[in-house]
C-alpha positions in Angstrom: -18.0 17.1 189.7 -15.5 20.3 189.4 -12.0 19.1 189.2 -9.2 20.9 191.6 -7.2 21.6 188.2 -10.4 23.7 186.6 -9.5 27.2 187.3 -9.7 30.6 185.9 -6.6 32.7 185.4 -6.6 36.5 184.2 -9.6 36.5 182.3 -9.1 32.7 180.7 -11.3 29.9 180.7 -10.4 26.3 183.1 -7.1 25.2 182.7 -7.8 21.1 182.4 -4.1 20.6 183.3 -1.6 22.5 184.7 1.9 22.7 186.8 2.2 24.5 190.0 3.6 28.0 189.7 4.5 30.4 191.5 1.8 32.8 191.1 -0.6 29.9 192.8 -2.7 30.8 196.0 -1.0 29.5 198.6 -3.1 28.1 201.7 -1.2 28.2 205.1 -1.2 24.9 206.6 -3.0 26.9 210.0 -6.3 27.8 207.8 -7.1 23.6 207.9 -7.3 23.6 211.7 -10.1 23.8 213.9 -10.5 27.6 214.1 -12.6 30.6 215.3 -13.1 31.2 211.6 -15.3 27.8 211.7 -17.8 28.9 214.1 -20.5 30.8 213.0 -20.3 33.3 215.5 -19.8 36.7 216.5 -16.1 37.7 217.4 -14.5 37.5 221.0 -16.5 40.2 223.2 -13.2 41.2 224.8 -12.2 42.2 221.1 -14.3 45.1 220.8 -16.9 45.6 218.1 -15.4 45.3 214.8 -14.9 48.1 212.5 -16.3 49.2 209.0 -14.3 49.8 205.7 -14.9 53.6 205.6 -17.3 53.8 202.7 -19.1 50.7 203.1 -22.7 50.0 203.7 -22.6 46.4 205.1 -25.7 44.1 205.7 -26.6 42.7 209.2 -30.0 41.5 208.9 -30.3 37.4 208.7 -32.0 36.3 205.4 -33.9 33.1 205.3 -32.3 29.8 203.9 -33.8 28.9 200.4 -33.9 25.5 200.1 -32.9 23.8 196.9 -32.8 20.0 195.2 -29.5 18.5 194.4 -27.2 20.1 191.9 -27.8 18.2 188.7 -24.3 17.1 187.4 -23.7 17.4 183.9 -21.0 15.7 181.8 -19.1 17.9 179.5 -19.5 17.4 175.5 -15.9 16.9 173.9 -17.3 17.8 170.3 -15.6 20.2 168.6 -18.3 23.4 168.1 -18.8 24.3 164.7 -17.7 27.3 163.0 -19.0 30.6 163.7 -18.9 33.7 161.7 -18.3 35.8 165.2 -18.3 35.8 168.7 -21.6 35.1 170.1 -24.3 37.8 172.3 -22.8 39.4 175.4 -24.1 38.7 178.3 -23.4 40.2 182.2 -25.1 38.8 185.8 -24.9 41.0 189.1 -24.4 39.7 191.9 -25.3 36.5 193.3 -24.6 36.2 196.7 -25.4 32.5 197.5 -28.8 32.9 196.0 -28.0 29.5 193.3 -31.8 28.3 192.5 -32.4 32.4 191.4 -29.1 32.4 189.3 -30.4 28.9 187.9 -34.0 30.7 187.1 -32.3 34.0 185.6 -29.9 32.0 183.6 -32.8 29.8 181.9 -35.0 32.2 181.2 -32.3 33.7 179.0 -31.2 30.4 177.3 -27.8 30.1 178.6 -28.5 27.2 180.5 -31.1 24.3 179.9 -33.7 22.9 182.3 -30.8 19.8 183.1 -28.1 23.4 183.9 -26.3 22.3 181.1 -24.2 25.7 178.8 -27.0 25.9 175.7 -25.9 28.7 174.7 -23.5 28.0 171.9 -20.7 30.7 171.3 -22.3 33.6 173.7 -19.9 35.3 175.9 -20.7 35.7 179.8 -19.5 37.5 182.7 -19.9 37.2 186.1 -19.1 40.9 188.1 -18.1 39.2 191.0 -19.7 38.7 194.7 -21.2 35.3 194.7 -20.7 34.3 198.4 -22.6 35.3 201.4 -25.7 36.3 202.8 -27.9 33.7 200.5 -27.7 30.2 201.1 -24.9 28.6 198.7 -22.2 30.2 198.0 -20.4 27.3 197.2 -22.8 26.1 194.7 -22.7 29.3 192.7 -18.7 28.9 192.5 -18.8 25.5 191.2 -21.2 26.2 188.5 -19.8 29.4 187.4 -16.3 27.1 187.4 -18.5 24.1 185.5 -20.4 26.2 183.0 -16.9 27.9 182.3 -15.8 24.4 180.7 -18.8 24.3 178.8 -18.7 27.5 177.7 -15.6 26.8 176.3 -16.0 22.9 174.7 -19.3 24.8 173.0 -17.1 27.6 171.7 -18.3 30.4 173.7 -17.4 31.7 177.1 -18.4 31.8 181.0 -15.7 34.7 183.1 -16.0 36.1 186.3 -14.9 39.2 188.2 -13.2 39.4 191.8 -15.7 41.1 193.8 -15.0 42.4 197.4 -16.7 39.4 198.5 -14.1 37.1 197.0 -11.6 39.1 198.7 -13.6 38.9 202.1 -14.1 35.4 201.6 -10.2 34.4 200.9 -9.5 36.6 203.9 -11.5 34.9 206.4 -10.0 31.7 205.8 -6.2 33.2 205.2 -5.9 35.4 207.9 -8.9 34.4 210.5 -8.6 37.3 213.2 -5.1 38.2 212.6 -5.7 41.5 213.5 -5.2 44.2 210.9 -4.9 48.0 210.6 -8.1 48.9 209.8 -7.7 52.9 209.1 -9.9 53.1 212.3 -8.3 50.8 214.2 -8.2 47.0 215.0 -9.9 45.0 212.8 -10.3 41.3 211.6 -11.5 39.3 208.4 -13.5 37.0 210.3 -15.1 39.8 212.2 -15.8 41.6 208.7 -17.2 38.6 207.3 -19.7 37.5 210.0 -21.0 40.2 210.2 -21.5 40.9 206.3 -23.4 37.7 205.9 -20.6 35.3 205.8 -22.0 31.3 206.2 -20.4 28.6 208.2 -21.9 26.3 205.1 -19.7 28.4 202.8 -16.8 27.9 205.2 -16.9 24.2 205.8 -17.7 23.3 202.3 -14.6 26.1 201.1 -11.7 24.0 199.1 -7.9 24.7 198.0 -9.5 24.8 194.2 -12.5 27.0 195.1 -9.7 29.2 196.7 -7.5 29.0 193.9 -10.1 29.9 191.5 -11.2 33.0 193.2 -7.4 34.2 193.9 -6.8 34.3 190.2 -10.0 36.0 189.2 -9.7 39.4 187.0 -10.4 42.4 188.6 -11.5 44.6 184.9 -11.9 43.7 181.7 -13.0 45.7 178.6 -15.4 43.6 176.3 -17.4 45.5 173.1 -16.5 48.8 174.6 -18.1 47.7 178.1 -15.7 48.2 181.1 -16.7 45.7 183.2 -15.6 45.9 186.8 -17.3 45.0 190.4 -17.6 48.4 192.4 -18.7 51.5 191.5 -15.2 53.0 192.7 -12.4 54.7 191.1 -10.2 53.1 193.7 -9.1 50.8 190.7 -7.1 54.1 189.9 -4.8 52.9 192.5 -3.7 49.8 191.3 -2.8 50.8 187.6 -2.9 52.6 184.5 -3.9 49.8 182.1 -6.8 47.0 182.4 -2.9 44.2 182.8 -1.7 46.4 185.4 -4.6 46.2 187.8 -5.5 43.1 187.2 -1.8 41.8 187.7 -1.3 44.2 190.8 -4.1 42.4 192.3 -3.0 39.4 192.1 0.4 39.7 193.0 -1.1 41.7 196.2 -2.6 38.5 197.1 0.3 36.3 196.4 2.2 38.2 199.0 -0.6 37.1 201.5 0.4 40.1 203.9 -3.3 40.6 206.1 -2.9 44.4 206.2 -1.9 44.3 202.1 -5.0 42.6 201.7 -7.4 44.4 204.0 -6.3 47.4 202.2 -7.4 45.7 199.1 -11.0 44.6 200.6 -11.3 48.0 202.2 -11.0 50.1 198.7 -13.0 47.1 196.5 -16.3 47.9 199.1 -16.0 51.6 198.4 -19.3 52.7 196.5 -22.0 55.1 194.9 -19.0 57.2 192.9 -21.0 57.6 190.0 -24.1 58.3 191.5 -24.8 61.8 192.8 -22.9 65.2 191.3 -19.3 64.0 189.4 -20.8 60.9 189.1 -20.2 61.4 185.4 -16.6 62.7 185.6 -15.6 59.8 188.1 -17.0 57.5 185.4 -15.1 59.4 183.0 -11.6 58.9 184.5 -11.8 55.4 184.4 -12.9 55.0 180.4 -10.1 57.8 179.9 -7.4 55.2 181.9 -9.3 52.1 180.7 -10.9 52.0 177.5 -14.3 51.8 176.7 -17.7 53.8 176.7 -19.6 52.5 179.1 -18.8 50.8 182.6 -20.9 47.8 184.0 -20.9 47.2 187.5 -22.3 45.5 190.5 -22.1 46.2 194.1 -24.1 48.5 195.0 -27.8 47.8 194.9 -30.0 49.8 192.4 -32.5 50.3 195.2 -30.0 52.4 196.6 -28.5 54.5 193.7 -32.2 55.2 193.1 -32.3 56.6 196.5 -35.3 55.0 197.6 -34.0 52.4 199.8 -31.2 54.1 202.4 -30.1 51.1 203.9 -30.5 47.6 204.7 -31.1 47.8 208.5 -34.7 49.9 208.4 -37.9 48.3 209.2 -39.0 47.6 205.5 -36.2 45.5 204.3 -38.0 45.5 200.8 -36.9 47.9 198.3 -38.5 49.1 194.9 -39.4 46.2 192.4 -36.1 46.5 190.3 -37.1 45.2 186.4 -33.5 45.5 184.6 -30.6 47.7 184.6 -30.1 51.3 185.9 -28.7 53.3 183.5 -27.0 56.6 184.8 -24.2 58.9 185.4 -25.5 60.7 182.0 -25.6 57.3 180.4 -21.9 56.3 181.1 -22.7 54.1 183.9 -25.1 50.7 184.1 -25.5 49.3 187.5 -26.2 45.2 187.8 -27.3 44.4 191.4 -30.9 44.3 191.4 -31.2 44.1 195.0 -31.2 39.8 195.8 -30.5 39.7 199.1 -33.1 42.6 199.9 -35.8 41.0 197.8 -35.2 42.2 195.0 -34.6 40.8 191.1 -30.9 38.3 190.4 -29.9 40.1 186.9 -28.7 38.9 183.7 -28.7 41.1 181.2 -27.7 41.1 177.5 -25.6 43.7 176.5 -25.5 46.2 174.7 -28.7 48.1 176.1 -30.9 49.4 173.6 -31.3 52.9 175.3 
């Protein structure tokens, strides 16, 4: 069982016990009432359709429930892990989006976890790059075992991070600000319009706690490991936030803290731009962020490889299939790697070990 006190702060592993500070998510006491943000479904009529972050290419079409057994729960091993001459293999996963029994599968086949889900991977290193809510089935359940394979991790002398993703920052919004309107850049918007209609579950919702919350407020938004820069979207709107990996990440965070709805939509509404390493530039947006950043290669998720291939246009069409996705797109004259293998549109959960041999 995932303890309220296990959570991840700037890039750090579970924090077993801690004081209350003032950088702590704070929940208003409104978001535990019986609210519109509970029912899964679509916003008011008399509110008027809901409008899209310029930039993003959402998904509307339902996907169908995976069913799954119980989560096996797995007790912790206090031993001490042996010395080790290094850190262990990198490892990265795209995103998830509810979809726990494929994450379970991927995770297996590449020995990090065991058939009982238990860390076996000794000292590796992995990274989640963020988005593991919504659209698949349990969202929930992919946050507490990325948050119980964190302590694992750890006790085993490895580690297990994770990367806010702009559906972290959907998800917090929905249950922060329900539909406090907010200025959308194309007028009135609200989270809980934003996230129905980008696959957000009522499951998610009414299983969503002040730790799960907590967790995902303090999440890094970068991080520069073995000359990867490892962020969520293919964007350079991470420009905006800083000129070091701290700065961002602590920008963020304090944006959040302020919990001010337009602040915050701002936020969402730059973390769901995409595809700015994909066509000509691509290589020179990439480019600016090593130059600010560090690094010489970025790692990202977000944006499905189906559609940086350019084969699948969007999500909405009649063939909601896309290209079978094997591994990792490489691109942007080699600068770039792109993570999302397409789950929610049928397509391959990724985790890859880094670095690529090409």
């Amino acid at each position: 069982m995932v303890e309220g006190s296990m959570t991840q702060g700037a890039g750090q592993g579970p924090e077993l016990a801690r004081a209350a500070t003032l950088r702590d998510f704070r929940v208003p006491a409104y978001v535990h009432e019986a609210g519109p943000y509970a029912q899964n479904t679509p916003p008011d009529e008399g509110a008027g359709p809901a409008e899209e972050p310029e930039g993003y290419t959402p998904t509307r079409r339902d996907l169908p429930v995976i069913n799954r057994g119980d989560t096996v729960q797995v007790t912790v091993d206090p031993a001490a892990p042996e010395a080790d001459d290094g850190p262990g293999p990198l490892y990265v996963v795209g995103d998830v989006h509810g979809y726990l029994d494929q994450l379970v599968a991927a995770l297996q086949e590449q020995g990090l976890i065991d058939a009982a889900g238990d860390w076996s991977a000794g000292t590796a290193r992995l990274w989640f790059l963020g988005d593991f809510t919504d659209r698949g089935p349990d969202g929930i359940g992919v946050i507490d075992l990325v948050m119980r394979l964190s302590a694992e991790a750890a006790a085993a002398g490895g580690y297990c991070k994770a990367l806010m993703g702009n559906h972290e920052l959907l998800l917090l919004g929905a249950k922060r600000f329900a539909d406090t309107p907010v200025n959308s850049g194309a007028g009135t918007a609200t989270f809980q319009a934003a996230w129905l209609l980008n696959g957000g579950q009522k499951t998610d919702m009414d299983r969503l706690q002040d730790h799960h919350l907590q967790w995902m407020a303090r999440l890094d938004a970068m991080e520069q490991v073995d000359g990867h820069l490892l962020v969520h979207s293919d964007t350079t709107a991470y420009l905006d936030y800083g000129d070091s990996i701290e700065a961002v990440n602590d920008t963020i965070r304090e944006t959040l803290t302020r919990n001010d709805a337009d602040e915050c939509w701002d936020l969402f509404r730059k973390f769901t731009k995409r595809f700015a390493f994909r066509d000509d530039g691509g290589a020179e947006a990439v480019r600016s962020l090593l130059d600010a950043y560090g690094g010489t290669r970025i790692v990202h998720g977000h944006s499905p490889i189906p559609y940086l291939l350019g084969e699948v246009g969007s999500e909405d069409g009649e063939d909601s299939t896309g290209p079978v996705v094997d591994g990792p797109h490489l691109y942007a004259d080699g600068l770039a790697i792109a993570m999302d293998g397409g789950v929610t549109m049928a397509g391959k959960l990724l985790v890859q070990q880094l670095p690529l041999d090409n």
